[in-house]
C-alpha positions as CSV (number, residue, x, y, z in Angstrom):
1,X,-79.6,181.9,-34.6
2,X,-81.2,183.3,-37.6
3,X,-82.0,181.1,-40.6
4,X,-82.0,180.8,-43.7
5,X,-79.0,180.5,-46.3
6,X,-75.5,180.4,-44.6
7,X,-74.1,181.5,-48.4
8,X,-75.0,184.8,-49.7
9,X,-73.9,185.9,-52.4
10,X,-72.7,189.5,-53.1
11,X,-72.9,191.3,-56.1
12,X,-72.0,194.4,-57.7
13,X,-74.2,197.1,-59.4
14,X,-73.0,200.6,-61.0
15,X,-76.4,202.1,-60.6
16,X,-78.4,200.5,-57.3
17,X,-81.3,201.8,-57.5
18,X,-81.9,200.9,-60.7
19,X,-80.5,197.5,-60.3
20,X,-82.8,196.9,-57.5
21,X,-86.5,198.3,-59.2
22,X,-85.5,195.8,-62.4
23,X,-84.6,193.0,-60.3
24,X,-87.7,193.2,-58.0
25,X,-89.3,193.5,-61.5
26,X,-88.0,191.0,-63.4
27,X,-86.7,188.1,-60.6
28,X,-89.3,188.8,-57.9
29,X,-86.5,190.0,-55.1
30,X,-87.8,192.2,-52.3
31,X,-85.5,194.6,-51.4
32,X,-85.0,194.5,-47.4
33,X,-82.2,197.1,-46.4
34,X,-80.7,200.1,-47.8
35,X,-78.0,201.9,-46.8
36,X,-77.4,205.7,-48.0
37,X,-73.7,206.5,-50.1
38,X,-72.6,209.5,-49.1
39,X,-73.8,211.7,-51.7
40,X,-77.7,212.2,-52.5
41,X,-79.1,209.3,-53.7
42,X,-76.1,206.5,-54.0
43,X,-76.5,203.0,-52.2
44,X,-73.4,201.9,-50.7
45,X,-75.3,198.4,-49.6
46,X,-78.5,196.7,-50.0
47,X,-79.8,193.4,-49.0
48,X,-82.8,191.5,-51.4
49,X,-84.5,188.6,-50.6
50,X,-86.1,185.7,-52.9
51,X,-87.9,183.0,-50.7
52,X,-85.5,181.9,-48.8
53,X,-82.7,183.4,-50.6
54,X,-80.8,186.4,-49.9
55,X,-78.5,188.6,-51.9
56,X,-76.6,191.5,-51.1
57,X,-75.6,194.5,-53.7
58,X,-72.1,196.3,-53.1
59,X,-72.1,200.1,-54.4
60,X,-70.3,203.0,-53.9
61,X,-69.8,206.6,-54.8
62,X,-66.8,205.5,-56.8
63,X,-67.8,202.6,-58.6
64,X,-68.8,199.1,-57.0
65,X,-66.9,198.1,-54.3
66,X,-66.7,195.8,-51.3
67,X,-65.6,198.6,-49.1
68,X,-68.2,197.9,-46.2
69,X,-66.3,200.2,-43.3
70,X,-67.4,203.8,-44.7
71,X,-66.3,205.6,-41.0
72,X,-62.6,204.9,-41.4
73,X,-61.6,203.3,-45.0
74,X,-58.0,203.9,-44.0
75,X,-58.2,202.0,-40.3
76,X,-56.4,198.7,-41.1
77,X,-56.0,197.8,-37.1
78,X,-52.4,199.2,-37.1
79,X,-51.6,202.6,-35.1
80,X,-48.7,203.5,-37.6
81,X,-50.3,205.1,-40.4
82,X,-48.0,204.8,-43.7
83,X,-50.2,206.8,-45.9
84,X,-49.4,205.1,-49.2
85,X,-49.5,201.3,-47.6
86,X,-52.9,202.8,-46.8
87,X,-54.0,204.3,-50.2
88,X,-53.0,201.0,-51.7
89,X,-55.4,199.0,-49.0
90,X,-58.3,201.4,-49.9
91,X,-57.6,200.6,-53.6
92,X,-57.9,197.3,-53.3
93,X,-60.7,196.7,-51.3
94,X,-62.7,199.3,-53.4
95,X,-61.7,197.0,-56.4
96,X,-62.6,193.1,-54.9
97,X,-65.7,193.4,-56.5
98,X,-67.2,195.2,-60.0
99,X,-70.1,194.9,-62.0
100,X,-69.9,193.1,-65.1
101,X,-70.4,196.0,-67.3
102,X,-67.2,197.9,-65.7
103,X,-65.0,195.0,-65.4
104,X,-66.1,193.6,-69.0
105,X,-66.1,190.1,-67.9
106,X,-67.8,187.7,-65.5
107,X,-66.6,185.2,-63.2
108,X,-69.5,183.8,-61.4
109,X,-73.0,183.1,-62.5
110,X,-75.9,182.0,-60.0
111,X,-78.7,179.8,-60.0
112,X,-82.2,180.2,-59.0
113,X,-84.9,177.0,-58.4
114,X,-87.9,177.7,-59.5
115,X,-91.5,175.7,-59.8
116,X,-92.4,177.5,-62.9
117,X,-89.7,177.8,-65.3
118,X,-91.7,179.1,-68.5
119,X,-93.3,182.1,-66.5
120,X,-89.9,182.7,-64.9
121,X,-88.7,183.2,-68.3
122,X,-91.2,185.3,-69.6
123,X,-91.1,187.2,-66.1
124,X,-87.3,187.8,-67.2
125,X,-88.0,188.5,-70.5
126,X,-90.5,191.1,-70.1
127,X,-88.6,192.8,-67.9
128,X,-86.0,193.3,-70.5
129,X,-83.7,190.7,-69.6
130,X,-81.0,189.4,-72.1
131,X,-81.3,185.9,-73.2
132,X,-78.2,183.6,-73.2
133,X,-79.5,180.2,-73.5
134,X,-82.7,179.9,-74.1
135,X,-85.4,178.3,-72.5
136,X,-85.0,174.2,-72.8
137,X,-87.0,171.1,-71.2
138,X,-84.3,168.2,-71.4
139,X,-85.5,165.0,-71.9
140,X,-85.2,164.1,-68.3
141,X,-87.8,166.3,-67.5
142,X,-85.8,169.0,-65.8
143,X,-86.0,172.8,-67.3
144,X,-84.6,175.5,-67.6
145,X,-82.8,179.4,-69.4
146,X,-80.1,181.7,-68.1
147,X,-80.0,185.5,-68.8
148,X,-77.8,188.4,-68.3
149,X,-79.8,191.1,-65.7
150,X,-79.6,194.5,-66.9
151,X,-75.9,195.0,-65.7
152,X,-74.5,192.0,-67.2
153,X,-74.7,189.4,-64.1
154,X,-75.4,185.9,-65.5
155,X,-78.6,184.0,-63.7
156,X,-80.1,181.1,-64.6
157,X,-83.2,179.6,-63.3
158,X,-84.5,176.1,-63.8
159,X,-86.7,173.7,-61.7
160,X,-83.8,171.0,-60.9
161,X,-83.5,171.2,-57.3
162,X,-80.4,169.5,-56.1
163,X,-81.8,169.5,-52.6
164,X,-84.5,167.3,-53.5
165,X,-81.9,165.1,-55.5
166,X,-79.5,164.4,-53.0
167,X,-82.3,162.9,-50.6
């Protein structure tokens, strides 16, 4: 078995390629896999990887998605095909996940450990990031900021390591 993280989170971007070049940019990510939308130049999936961290970005054609079975969208196992049962399962799978700019809201934010908090900031910051709270050392020694990436997902980044707390 493979390791590394058993939860990986999944996130939606409008524009992937784009998404991907300013989070390499501004986070550090490496971007591992692509996989070609169908028309010129669209990413349907891509996987990025942090240290030991992976995430994985949901496009599509259409709009972000979590559509992940392009050969047969309408397939859901059952060999009586009610065409409008099916349009509304391709609907909703299409619409499980959307980027934070389309849906105008957020629901999740993530978190990101980090040795150096203050050149993690200005990492983000440089890159064009949008601040949210700001860079803070609490008086317990532990620091850190959250931002909004350049699609509206909120990260935040600090050098508390819960790992190392729980031990």
């Amino acid at each position: 078995m493979a390791t590394g993280a058993c939860l990986i989170p999944s996130l939606a971007y409008e524009d992937a390629e784009s998404a991907i070049v300013w989070l390499e940019k501004a986070f550090g990510f490496v971007c591992t896999l692509k996989v070609p939308g169908a028309t010129a130049g669209s990413i349907l999936h891509a996987q990025l990887v942090l240290r030991e961290t992976m995430m994985v970005m949901v496009c599509s054609d259409q709009g972000c998605g979590a559509n992940h079975n392009s050969s047969n969208d309408n397939n859901d196992g059952n060999s009586a095909n009610n065409s409008s049962s099916n349009d509304t399962k391709k609907e909703q799978k299409d619409t499980l996940l959307r980027s934070p700019r389309a849906a105008n809201l957020c629901t999740q934010g993530l978190y990101l450990i980090v040795e150096d908090v203050a050149a993690a900031y200005k990492r983000a910051l440089d890159a064009g990031a949008a601040g949210v709270r700001p860079l803070k050392e609490q008086e317990y020694g532990v620091g850190g900021f959250t931002v909004h990436d350049c699609e509206g997902h909120p990260w935040s980044f600090g050098n508390y390591n819960p790992w190392q707390s729980s031990q």
